[in-house]
C-alpha positions, 0 to 999 in steps of 0.5 A, spaced: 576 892 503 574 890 510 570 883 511 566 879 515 567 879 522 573 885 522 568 890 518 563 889 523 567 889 530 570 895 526 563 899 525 560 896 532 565 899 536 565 906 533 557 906 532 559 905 540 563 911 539 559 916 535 553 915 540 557 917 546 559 923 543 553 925 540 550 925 546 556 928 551 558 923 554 565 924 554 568 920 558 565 914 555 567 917 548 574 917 551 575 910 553 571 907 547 575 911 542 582 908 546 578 901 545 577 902 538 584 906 536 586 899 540 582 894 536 585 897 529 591 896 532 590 889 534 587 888 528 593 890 523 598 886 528 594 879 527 593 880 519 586 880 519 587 888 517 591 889 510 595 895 510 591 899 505 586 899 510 589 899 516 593 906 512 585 908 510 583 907 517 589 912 520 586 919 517 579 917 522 583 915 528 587 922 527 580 926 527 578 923 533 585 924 537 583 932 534 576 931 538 579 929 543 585 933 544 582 939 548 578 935 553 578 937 560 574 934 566 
């Protein structure tokens, strides 16, 4: 289970993230998912995301790599 200030960098970042896709804004929703994908990395790296949550976090990053995998400027 997420807690504390990890959950709610977590949902900062894809609430930031879900915001530029639903409003078209693909750049920004590129950037900012490279961020977010970054963030749970760094999170993982410095303990302050568990295994189990890191793996069920995994699924979601790949959707997002799907979204993303036929974007042209």
């Amino acid at each position: 289970m997420i807690l504390g200030k990890t959950k709610k960098k977590l949902e900062a970042k894809e609430k930031e993230l879900y915001q530029y896709l639903s409003n078209n804004y693909k750049d920004e929703a590129l950037r900012t998912f490279y961020e977010y994908e970054q963030l749970v990395v760094d999170l993982h790296n410095d303990g302050s995301l568990s295994d189990k949550d890191y793996n069920k976090l995994i699924p979601k990053i790949d959707e997002y790599r799907r979204i993303f995998k036929n974007f042209r400027h």
